[in-house]
N, CA, C and O of each residue as an XYZ file, in Angstrom:
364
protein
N      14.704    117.626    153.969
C      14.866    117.181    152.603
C      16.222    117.672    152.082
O      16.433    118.883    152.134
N      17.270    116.766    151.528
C      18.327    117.323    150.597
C      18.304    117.746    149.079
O      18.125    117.112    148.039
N      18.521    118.887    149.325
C      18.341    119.926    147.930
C      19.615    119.324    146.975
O      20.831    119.414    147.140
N      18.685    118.566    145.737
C      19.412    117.925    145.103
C      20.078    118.907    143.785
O      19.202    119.383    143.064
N      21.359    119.218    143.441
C      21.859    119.627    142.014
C      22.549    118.865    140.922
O      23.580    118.250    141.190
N      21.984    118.863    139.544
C      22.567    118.144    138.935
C      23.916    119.011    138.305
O      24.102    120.225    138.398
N      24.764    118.031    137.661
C      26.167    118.495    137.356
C      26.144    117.726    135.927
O      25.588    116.630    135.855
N      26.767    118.326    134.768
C      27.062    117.233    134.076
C      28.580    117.399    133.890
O      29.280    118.354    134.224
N      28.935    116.228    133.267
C      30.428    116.190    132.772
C      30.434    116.090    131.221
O      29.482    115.632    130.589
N      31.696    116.602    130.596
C      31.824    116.688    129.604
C      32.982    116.069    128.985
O      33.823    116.496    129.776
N      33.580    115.447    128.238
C      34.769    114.964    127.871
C      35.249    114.717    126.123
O      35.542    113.824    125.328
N      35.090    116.119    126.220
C      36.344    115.936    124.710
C      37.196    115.052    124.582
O      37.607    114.341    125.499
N      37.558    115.009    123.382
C      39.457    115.197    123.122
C      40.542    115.726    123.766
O      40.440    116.952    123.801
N      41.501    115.336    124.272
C      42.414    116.628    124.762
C      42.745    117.420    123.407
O      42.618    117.145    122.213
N      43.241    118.560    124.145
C      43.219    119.474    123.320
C      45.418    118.683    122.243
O      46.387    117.997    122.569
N      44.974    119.405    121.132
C      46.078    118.738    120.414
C      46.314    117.030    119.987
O      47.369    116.531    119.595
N      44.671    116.161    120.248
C      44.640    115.025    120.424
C      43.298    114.997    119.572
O      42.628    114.015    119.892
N      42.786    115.659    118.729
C      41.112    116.123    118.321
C      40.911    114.502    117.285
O      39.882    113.830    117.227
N      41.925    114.284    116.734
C      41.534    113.073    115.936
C      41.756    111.405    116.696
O      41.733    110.312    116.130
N      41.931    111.671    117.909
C      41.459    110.844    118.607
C      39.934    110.013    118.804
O      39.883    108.821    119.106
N      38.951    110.712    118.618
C      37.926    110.135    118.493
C      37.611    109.847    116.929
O      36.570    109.286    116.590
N      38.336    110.165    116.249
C      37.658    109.708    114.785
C      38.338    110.890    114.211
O      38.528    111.923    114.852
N      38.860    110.624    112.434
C      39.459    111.927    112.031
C      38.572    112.778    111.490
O      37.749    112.172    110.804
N      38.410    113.935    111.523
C      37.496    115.265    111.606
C      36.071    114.937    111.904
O      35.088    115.080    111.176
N      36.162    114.422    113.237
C      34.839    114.425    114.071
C      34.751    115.289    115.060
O      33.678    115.487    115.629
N      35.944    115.954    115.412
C      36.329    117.014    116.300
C      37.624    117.696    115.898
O      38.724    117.156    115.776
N      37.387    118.670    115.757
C      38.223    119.989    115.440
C      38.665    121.119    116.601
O      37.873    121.479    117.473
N      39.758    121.526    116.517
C      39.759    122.759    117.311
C      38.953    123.879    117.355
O      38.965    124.659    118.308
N      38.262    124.002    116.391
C      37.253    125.173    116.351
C      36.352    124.603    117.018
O      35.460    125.299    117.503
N      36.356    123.620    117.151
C      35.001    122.953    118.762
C      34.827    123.335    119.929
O      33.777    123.676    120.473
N      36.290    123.263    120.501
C      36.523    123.844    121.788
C      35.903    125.556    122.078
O      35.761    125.813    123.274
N      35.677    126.267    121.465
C      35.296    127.555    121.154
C      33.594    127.365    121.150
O      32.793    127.980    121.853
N      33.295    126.273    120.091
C      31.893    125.979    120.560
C      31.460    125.283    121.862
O      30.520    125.440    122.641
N      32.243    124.668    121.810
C      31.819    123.992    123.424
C      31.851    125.289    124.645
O      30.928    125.535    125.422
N      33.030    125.936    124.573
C      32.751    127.300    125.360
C      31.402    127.913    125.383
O      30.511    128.127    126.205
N      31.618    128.085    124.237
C      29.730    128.799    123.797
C      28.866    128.315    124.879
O      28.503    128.888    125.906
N      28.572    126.944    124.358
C      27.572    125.945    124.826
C      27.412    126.141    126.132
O      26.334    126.611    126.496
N      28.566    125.789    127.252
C      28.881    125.506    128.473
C      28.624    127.291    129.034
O      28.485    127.379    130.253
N      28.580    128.163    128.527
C      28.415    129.378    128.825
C      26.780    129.565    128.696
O      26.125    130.476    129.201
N      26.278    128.451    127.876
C      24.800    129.312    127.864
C      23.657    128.558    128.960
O      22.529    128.954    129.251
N      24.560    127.046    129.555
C      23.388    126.487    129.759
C      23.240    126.597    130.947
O      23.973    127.491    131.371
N      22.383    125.922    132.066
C      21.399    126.747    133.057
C      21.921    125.682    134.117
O      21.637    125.890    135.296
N      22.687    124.525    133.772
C      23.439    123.976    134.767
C      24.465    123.908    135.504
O      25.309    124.779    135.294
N      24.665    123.206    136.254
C      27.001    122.943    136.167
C      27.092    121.914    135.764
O      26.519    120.836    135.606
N      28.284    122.660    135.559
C      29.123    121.309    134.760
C      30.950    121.197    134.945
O      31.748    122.084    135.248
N      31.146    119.955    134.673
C      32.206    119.478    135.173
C      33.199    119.183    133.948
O      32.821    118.192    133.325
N      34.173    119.671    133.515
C      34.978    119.371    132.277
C      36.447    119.275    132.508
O      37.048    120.193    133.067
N      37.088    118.115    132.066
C      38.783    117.906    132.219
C      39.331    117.795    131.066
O      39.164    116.967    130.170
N      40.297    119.093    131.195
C      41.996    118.559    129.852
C      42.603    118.974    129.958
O      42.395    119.907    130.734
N      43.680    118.910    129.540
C      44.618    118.859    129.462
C      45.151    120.401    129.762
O      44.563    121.311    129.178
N      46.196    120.707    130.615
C      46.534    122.164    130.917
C      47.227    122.456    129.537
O      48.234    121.811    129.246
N      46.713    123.427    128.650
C      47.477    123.918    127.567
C      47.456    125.342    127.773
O      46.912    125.839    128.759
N      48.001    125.984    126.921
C      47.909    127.771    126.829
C      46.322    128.129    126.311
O      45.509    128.904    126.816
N      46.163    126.986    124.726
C      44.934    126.650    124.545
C      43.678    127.095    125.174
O      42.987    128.114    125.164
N      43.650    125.739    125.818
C      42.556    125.241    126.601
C      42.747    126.421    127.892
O      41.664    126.623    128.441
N      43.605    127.032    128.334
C      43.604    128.133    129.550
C      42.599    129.587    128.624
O      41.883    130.454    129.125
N      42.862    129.400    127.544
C      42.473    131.033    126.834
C      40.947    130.943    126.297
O      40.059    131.774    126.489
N      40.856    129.590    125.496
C      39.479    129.535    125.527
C      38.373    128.968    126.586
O      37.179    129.027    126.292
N      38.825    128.398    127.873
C      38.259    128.674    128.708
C      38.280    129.528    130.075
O      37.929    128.975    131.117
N      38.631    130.681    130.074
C      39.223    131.568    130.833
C      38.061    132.105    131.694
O      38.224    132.539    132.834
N      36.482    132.020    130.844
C      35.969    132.752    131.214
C      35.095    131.786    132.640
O      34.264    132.236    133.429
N      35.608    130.501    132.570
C      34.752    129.631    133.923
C      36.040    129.099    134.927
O      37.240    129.130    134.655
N      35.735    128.868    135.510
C      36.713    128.395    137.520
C      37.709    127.229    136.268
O      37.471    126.469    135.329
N      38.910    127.763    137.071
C      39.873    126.371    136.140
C      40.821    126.403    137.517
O      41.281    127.321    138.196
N      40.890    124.807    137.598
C      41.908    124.667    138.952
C      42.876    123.726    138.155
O      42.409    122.753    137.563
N      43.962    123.950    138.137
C      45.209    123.079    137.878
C      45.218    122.105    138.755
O      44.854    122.234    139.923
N      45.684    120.950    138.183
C      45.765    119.868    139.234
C      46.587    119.036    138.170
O      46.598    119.137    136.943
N      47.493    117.909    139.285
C      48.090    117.160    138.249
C      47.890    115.652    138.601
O      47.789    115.410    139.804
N      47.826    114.728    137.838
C      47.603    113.830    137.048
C      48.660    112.568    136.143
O      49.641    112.954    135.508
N      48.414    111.602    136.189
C      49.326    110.555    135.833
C      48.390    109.510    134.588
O      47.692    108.561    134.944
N      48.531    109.842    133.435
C      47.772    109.319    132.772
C      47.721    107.147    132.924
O      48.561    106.808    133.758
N      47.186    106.270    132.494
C      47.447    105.409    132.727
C      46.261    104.146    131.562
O      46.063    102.936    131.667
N      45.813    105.015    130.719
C      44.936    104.363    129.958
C      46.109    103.265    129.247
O      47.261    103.610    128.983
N      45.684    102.210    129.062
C      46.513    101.195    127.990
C      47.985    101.342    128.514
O      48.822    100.544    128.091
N      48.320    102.232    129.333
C      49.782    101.686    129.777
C      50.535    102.726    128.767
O      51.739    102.650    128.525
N      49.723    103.636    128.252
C      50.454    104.722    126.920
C      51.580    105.597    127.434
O      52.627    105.847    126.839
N      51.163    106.073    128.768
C      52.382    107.049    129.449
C      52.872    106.837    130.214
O      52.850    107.814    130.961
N      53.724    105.606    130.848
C      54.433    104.833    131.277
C      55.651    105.590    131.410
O      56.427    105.625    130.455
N      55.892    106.152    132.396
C      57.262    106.464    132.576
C      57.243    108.049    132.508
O      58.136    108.860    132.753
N      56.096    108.202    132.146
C      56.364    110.048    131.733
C      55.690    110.990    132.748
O      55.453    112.146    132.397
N      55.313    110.498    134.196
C      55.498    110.859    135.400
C      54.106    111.916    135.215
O      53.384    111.838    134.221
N      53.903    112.745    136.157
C      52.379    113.850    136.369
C      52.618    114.666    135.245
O      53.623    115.212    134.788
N      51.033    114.586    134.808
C      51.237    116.322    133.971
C      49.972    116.506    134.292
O      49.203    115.734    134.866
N      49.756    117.827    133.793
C      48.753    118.947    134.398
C      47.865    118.499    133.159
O      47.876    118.055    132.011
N      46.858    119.069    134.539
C      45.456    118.765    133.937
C      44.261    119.891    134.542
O      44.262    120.477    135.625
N      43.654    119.929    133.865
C      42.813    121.047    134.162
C      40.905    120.839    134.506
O      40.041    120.785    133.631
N      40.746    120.781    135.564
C      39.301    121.002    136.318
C      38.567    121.828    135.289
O      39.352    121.745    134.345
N      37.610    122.535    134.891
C      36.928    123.505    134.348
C      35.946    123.430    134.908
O      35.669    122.239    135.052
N      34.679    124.538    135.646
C      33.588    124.017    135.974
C      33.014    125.544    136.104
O      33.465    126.686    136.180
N      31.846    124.931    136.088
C      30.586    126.534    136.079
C      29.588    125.665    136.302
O      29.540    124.437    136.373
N      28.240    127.144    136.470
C      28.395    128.160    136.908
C      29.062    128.428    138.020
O      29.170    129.591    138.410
């Protein structure tokens, strides 16, 4: 039998991008709760953004692998070549 684990994913805002989903539907003081959250629950989980100083400090305390990335939604970053992006995952 294969021992099945679930994972979830999570997907904010990038960080410095919070009124992207709607204006004050997400705040920076979120990211701090979402830490919380992702610290208490009993699964893994899978979360990507943006490499900031930010996003490195308030999630410091779970696995963060740098990796880079070429955005390509709508054709928005066209020309502005890899930027870092950040894995997050626990437990």
């Amino acid at each position: 039998m294969i021992a099945r684990r679930r994972c979830s994913t999570w997907t904010p805002p990038y960080w410095g991008c919070e009124d992207d989903y709607g204006v004050g539907l997400f705040g920076r003081d979120d990211f701090e709760r979402l830490a919380s959250t992702l610290a208490e629950i009993k699964g893994r989980f899978i979360l990507s953004l943006n490499d900031t100083p930010g996003v490195r400090e308030t999630f410091a305390a779970f696995r963060i692998e740098a990796v880079e990335t070429s955005y390509s939604i709508a054709g928005l970053h066209r020309g502005k070549g890899r930027v870092g992006e950040l894995i997050i995952s626990g437990p």
